[in-house]
C-alpha positions, -999 to +999 in steps of 0.1 A: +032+080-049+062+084-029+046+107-003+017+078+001+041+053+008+060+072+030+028+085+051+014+047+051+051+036+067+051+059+093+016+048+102+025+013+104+035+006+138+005+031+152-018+010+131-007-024+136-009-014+175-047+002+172-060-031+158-043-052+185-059-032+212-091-036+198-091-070+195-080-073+159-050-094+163-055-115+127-060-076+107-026-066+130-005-090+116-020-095+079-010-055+078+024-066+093+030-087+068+019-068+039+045-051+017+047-020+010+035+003-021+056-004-051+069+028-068+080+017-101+043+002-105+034+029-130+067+023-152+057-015-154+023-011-169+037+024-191+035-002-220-001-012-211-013+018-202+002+043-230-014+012-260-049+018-245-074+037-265-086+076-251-112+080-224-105+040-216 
């Protein structure tokens, strides 16, 4: 997970500039704004996801 959000963080800026020069300016700053991948996500729902039956 750490690798993803530090491949999509790099990538920002180049993004965010590829969908203003293609006329995108409302995507450009949505994907400004947005925040970033949370790592501890998966230690959050351990709880949820280690109650759930097999194959679910």
């Amino acid at each position: 997970m750490a690798q993803l959000r530090d491949f999509v963080q790099g990538q920002r800026a180049e993004v965010i500039a590829l969908l203003e020069e293609n006329d995108q300016p409302v995507l450009a700053d949505v994907y400004r704004r947005a925040p970033m991948p949370d790592l501890g996500l998966a230690k959050k729902f351990a709880p949820y996801f280690d109650s759930a039956p097999a194959g679910q």
